[in-house]
C-alpha positions as CSV (number, residue, x, y, z in Angstrom):
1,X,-11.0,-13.2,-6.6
2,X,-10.8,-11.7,-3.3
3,X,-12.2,-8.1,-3.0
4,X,-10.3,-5.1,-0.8
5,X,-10.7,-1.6,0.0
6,X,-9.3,1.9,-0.3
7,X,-10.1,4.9,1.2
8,X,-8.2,8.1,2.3
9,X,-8.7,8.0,6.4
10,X,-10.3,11.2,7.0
11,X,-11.6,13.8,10.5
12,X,-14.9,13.9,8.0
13,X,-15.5,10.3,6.8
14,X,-16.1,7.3,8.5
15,X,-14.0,6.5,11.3
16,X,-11.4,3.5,10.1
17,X,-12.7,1.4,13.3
18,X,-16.3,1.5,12.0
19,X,-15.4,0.9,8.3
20,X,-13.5,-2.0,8.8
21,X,-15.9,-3.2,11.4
22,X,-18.3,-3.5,8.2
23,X,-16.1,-4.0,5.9
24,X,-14.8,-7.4,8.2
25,X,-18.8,-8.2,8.1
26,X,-19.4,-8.0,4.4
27,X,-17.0,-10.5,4.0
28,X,-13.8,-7.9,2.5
29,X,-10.7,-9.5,2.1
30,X,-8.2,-6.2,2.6
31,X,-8.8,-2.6,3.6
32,X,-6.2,-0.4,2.6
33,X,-5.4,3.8,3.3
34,X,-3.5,6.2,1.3
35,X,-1.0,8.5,3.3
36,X,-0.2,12.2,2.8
37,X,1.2,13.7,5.8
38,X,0.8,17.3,4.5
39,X,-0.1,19.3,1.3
40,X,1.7,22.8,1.4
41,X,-0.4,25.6,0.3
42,X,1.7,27.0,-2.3
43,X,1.7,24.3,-4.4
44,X,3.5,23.8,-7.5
45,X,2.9,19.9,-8.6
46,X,0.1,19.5,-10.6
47,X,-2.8,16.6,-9.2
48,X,-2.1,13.3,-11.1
49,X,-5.9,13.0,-11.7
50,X,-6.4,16.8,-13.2
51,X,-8.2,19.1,-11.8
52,X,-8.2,21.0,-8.2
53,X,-6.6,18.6,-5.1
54,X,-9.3,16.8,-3.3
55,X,-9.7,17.9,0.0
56,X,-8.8,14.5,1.8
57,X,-5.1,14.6,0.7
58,X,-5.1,17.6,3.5
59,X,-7.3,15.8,5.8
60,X,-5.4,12.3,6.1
61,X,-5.4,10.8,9.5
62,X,-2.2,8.9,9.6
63,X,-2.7,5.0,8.1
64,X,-0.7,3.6,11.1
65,X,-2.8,4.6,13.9
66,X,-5.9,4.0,11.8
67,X,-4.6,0.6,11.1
68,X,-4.0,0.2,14.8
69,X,-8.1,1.0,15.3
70,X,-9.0,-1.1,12.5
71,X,-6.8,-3.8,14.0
72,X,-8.6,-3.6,17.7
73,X,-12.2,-4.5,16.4
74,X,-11.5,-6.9,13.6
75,X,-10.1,-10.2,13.6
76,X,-9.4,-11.2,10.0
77,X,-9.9,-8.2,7.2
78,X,-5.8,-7.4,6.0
79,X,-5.3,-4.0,6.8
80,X,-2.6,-1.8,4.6
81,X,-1.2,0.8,3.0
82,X,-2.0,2.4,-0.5
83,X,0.4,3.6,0.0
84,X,3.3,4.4,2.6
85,X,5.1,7.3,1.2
86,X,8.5,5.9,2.5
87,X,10.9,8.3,1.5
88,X,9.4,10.8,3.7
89,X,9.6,8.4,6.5
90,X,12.1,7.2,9.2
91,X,12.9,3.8,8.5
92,X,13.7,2.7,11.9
93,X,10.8,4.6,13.4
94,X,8.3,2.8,10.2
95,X,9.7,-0.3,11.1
96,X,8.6,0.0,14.1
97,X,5.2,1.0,13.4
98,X,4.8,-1.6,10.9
99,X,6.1,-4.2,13.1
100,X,3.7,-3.3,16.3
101,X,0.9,-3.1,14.0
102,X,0.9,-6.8,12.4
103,X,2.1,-7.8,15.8
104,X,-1.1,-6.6,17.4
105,X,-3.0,-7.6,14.7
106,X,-1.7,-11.5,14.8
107,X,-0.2,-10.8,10.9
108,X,-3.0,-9.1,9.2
109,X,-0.5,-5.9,7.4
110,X,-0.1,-5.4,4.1
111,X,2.9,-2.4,3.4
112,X,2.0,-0.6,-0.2
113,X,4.7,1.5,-1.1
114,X,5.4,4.5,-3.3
115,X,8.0,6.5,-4.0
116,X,5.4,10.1,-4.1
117,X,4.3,12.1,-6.6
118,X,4.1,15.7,-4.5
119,X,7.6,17.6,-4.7
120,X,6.2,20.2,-2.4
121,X,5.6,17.6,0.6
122,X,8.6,15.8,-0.1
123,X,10.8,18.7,-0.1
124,X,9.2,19.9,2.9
125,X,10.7,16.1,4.6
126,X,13.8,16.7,3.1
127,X,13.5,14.9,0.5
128,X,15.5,15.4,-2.6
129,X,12.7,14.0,-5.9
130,X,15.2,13.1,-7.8
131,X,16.8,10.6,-5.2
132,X,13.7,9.3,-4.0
133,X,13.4,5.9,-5.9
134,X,17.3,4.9,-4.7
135,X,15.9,6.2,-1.0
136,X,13.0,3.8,-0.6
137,X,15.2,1.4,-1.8
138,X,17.6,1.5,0.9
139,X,15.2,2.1,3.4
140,X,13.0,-0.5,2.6
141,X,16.3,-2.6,2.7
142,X,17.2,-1.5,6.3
143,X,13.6,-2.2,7.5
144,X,13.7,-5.8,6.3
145,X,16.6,-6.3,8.6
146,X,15.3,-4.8,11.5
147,X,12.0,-7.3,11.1
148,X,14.3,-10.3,10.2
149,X,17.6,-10.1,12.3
150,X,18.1,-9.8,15.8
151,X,20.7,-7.7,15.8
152,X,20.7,-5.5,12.2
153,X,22.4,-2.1,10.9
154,X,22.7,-0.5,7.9
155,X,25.3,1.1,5.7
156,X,24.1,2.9,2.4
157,X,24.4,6.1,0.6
158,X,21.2,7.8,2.0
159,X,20.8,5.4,5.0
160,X,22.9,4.9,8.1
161,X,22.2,3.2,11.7
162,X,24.6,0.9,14.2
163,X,23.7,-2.6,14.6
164,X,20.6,-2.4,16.8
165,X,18.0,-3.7,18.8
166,X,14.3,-3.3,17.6
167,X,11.4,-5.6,18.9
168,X,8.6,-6.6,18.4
169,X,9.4,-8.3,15.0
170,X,6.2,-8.8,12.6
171,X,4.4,-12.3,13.1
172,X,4.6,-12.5,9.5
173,X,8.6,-13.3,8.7
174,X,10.8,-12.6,7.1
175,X,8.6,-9.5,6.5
176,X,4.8,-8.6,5.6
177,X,4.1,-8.5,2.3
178,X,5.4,-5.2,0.6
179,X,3.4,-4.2,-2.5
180,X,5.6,-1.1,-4.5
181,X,2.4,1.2,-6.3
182,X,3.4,2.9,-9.3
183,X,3.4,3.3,-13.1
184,X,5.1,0.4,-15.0
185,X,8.2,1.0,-16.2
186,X,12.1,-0.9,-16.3
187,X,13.3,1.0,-12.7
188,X,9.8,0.0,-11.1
189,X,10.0,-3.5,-12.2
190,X,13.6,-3.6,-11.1
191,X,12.7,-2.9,-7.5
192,X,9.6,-4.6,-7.7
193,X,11.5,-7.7,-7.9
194,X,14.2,-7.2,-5.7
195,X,13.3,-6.0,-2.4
196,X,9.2,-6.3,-2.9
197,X,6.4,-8.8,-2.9
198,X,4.6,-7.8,-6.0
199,X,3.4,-4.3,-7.8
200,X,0.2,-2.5,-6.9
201,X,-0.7,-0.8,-10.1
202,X,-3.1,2.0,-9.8
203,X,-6.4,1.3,-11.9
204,X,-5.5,-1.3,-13.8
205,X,-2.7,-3.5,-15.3
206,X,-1.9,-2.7,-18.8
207,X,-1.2,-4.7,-21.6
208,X,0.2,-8.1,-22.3
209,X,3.5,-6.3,-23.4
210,X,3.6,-4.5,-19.8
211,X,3.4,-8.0,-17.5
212,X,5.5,-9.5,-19.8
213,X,8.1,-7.0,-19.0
214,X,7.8,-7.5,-15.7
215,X,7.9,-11.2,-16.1
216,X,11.3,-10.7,-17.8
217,X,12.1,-8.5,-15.3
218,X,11.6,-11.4,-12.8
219,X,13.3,-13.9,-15.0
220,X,16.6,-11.5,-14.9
221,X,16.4,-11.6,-11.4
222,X,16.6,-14.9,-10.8
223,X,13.0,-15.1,-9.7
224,X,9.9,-16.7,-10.1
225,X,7.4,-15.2,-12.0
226,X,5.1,-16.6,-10.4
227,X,6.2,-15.6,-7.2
228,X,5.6,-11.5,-8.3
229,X,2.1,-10.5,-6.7
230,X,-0.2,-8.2,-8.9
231,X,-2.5,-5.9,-6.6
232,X,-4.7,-3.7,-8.9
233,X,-5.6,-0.7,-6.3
234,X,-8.9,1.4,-7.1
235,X,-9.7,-1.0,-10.0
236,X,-13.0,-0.4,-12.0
237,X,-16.5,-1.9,-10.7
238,X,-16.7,-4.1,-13.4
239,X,-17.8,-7.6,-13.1
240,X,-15.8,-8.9,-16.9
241,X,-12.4,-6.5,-15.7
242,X,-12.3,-8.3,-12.2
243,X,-12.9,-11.6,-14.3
244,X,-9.8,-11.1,-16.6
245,X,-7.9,-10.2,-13.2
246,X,-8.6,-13.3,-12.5
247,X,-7.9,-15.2,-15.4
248,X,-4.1,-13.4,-15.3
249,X,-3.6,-15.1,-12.3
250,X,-4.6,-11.9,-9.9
251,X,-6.1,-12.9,-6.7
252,X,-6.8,-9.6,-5.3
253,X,-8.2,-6.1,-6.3
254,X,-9.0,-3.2,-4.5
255,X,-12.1,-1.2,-4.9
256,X,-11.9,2.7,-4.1
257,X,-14.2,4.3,-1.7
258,X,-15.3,7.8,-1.6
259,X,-13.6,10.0,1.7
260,X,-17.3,10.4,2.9
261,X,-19.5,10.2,6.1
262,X,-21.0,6.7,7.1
263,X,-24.2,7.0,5.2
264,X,-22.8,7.8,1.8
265,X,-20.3,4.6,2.2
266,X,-22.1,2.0,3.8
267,X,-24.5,1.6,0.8
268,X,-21.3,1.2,-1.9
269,X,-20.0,-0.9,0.7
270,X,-23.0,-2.9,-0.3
271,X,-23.2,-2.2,-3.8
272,X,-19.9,-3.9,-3.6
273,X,-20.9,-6.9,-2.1
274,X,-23.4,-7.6,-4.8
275,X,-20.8,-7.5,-7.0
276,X,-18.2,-9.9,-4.8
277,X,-21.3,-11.5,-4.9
278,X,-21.7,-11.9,-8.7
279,X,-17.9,-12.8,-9.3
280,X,-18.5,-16.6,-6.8
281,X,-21.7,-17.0,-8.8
């Protein structure tokens, strides 16, 4: 079982070039960083989690460019997103971005996807919520053939561009790994196994009943099973959970860290190590 990362980039935590420094030295498989470019201040969608909005959905520094400083002083920790809130994105511009990044990095990105949960900062992209799932869809469709094909366009409902140029491709082809983060459900699953590597559920992975279905799902598809990543992102510090993971067939999980100054992370940083630890014992 390999161990990753999560944290929300931050002006007040660690720097991203310093934590993956670390985290590169403890021996982390993946470090991944949420996005939120803005949180308006009359807000009207309640947090997911309950309670008051943590400051570091306010404070994000972009994942790209702290991917990019990740990327300059490491040499094998994956570096992604958890995750790229496409729909409020420009899909030629995001190809771009993922493109130059796992170019620079020699093919270290991982893309985690999700369709949002925030109306207000969605709307404020112009974003209509309701079309948001058929959105990434399309754009996630036009960005695979700007990384595949050397000439590509695109001709959908929400997502229009002449046949174009667009280098560097990613060193990883067709495409890096694209990981869709979200709730299980039938319309998840659909798009998990059309246009996506796997699903990155948030926490944990349900029941039997819930990988069946996206088994099935895959099975309708005329894909593999098999072939359907499962990335658990922020999954429980527990030793026996991380042990079933493994014995479903999961080979990575993704332990959350705390937006905080050096000091407070570098000790769960090791805290987590004794556990990565424990799991090869």
């Amino acid at each position: 079982m390999d161990l990753g990362l999560s944290m929300f980039p931050t002006d007040t935590a660690i720097p991203p070039d310093r934590l993956a420094r670390e985290a590169e030295a403890r021996g982390f498989e993946s470090l991944f960083f949420p996005e939120h470019t803005h949180i308006p201040v009359s807000r009207r969608t309640p947090y997911p989690g309950g309670g008051p909005l943590p400051e570091e959905y306010a404070r994000s520094i972009d994942p790209f460019v702290a991917m990019g400083a990740a990327a300059a002083v490491t040499s094998r920790i994956r570096l992604g997103t958890a995750v790229c809130l496409v729909a409020q994105r420009d899909p030629i511009v995001l190809a771009k971005e993922v493109a130059s990044v796992d170019h620079l990095s020699g093919g270290r990105v991982v893309l985690g996807i999700g369709y949002g949960w925030n109306v207000d900062e969605m709307e404020d992209h112009g974003v209509v919520p309701s079309s948001r799932r058929a959105l990434v869809r399309e754009k996630v469709l036009a960005m695979k053939g700007l990384w595949r094909d050397e000439v590509a366009g695109f001709e959908g409902e929400h997502v229009r561009f002449e046949p174009s140029w667009s280098w560097p491709k990613p060193v990883q082809q067709p495409h890096p790994p694209i990981l869709i983060g979200g709730g299980p459900g039938p319309v998840l699953f659909r798009h998990v196994v059309e246009y996506a590597t796997g699903w990155m559920p948030l926490a944990g992975v349900g029941s039997r009943d819930v990988r069946a279905a996206l088994h099935a799902a895959a099975e309708d598809a005329g894909r593999d099973p098999a072939s359907v990543e499962i990335v658990p992102v922020w999954a429980r510090e527990d030793k026996e959970t991380l042990e079933h993971y493994a014995t479903l067939g999961i080979t990575r999980a993704v332990l959350g860290l705390p937006a905080a100054p050096t000091d407070k992370v570098l000790p769960i940083l090791d805290r987590y190590r004794k556990l990565m630890d424990d799991l090869a014992a």
